[in-house]
C-alpha positions in Angstrom: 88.2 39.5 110.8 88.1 36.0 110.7 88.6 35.7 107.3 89.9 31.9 106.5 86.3 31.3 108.8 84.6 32.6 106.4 86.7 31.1 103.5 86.1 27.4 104.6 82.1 28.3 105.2 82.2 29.5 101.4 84.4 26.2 100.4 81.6 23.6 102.1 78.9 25.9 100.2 77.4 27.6 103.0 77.2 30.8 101.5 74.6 32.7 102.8 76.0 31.8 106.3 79.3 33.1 104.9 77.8 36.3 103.7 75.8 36.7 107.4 79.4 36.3 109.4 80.8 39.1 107.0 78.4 41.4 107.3 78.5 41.0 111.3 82.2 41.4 110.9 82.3 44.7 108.8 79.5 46.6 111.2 82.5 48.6 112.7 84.1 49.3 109.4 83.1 52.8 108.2 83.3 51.7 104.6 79.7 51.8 103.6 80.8 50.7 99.6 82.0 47.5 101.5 78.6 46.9 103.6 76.4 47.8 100.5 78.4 45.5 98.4 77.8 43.0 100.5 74.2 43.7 101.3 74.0 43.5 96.9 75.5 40.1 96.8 73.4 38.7 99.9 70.2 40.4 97.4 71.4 38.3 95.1 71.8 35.2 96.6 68.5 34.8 97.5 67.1 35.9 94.1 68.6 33.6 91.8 68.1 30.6 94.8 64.2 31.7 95.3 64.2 31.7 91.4 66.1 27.8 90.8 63.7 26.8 93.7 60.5 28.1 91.8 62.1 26.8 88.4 62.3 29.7 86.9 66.2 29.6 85.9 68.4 26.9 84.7 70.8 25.3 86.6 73.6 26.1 84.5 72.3 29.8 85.0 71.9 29.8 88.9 75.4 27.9 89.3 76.9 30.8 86.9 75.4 33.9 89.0 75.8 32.1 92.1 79.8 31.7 91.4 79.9 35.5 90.4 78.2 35.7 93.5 81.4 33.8 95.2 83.3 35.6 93.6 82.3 39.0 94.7 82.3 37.7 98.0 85.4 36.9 97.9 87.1 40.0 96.6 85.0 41.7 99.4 86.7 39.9 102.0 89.8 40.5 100.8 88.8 44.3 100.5 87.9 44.2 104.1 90.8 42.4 105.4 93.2 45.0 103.7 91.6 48.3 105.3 91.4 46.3 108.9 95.1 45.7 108.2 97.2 48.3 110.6 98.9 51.6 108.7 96.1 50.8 105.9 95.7 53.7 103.6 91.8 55.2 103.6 90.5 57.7 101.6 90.4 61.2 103.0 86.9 61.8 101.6 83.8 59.4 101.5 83.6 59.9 97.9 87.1 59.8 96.8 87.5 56.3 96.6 85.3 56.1 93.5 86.3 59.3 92.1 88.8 57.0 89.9 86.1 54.7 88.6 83.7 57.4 87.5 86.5 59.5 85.7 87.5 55.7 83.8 83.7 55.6 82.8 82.7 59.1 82.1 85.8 60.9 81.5 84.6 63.7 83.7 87.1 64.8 86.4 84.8 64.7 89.7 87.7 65.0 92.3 85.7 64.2 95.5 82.7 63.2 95.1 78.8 64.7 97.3 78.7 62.6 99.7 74.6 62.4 99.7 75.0 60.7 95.9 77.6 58.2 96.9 75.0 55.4 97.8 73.3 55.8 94.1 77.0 56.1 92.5 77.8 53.2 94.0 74.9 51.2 93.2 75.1 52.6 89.4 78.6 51.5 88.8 77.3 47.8 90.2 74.9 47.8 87.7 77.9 48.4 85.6 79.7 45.8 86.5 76.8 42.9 86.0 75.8 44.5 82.6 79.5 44.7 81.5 79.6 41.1 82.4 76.0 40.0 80.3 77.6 42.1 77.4 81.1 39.7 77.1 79.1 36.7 77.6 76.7 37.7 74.8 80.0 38.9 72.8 81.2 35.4 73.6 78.0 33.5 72.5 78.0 35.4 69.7 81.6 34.9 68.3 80.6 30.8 68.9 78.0 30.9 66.3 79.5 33.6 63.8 77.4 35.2 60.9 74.4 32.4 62.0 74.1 34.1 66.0 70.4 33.8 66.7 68.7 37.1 66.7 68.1 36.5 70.5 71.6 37.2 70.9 72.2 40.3 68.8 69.5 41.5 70.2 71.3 41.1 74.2 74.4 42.5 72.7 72.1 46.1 71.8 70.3 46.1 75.2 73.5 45.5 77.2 75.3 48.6 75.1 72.1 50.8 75.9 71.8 49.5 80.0 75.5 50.2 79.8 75.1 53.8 78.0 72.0 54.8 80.3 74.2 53.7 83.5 76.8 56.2 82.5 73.9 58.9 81.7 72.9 58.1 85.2 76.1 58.3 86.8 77.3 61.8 85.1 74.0 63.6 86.2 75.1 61.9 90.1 78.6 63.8 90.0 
């Protein structure tokens, strides 16, 4: 993989370009949580720049998600580059990789996971991940303004704990 390639494209901004060279590079990986990860983030991109184009977000919120965006990215590059590294350990099973996260989330033992689910588990525990993140910055924009948070906030801070609760729901009737 050519990863400091893609590296620079992401530090001159370019990317969706960085994203595409990825996702031609992992086709022969047989990691389909890497490609779908991918495939999210590249969803993603062009949401939130198909919404700042239409003016429907703020800057400040499209440079936020788009960094998360870079971020993810990143850590899926890295991700990649270890299991195309030689003597890399891979898991025996499809679904034993995420085995770990599920158990951390719904304290149900799965062992190996069916394999037909995997996709939706995978997905779920994405959703997860962005609504864990919309709960701390709520948490954080409610600890700036105290006792006097607007309702608006308190009222994020609820829906994120019930997104985050029905995720779980979701993933325990998966396994």
């Amino acid at each position: 993989m050519n990863k400091e390639r893609i590296k620079s494209l992401i530090a001159a901004g370019r990317l969706e370009k960085a994203i595409k060279m990825a996702m031609e590079e992992i086709q022969s990986i047989e990691d389909e949580q890497l490609r779908n990860g991918l495939l999210l983030q590249s969803a993603r991109l062009k949401r939130i720049l198909q919404e700042k184009n239409m003016g429907t977000v703020s800057a400040e919120q499209s440079n936020l998600e788009i960094n998360q965006i870079t971020s993810g990215v990143l850590s899926l590059i890295d991700e990649i580059e270890t299991i195309n590294q030689p003597g890399a350990a891979k898991p025996e099973k499809p679904g034993q990789a995420l085995a770990g996260k599920v158990f951390s989330l719904t304290g149900i033992k799965a062992g190996t996971l069916p394999p037909q689910n995997i996709p939706q588990i995978t997905h779920q525990l994405q959703l997860y991940e962005i609504s864990k993140t919309n709960l701390e910055q709520a948490e954080l924009a409610s600890a700036k303004w105290g006792e006097l948070a607007p309702p608006i906030i308190m009222h994020r801070i609820k829906e994120e704990k019930q997104k985050l609760e029905a995720i779980i729901d979701e993933i325990k009737k998966l396994i």
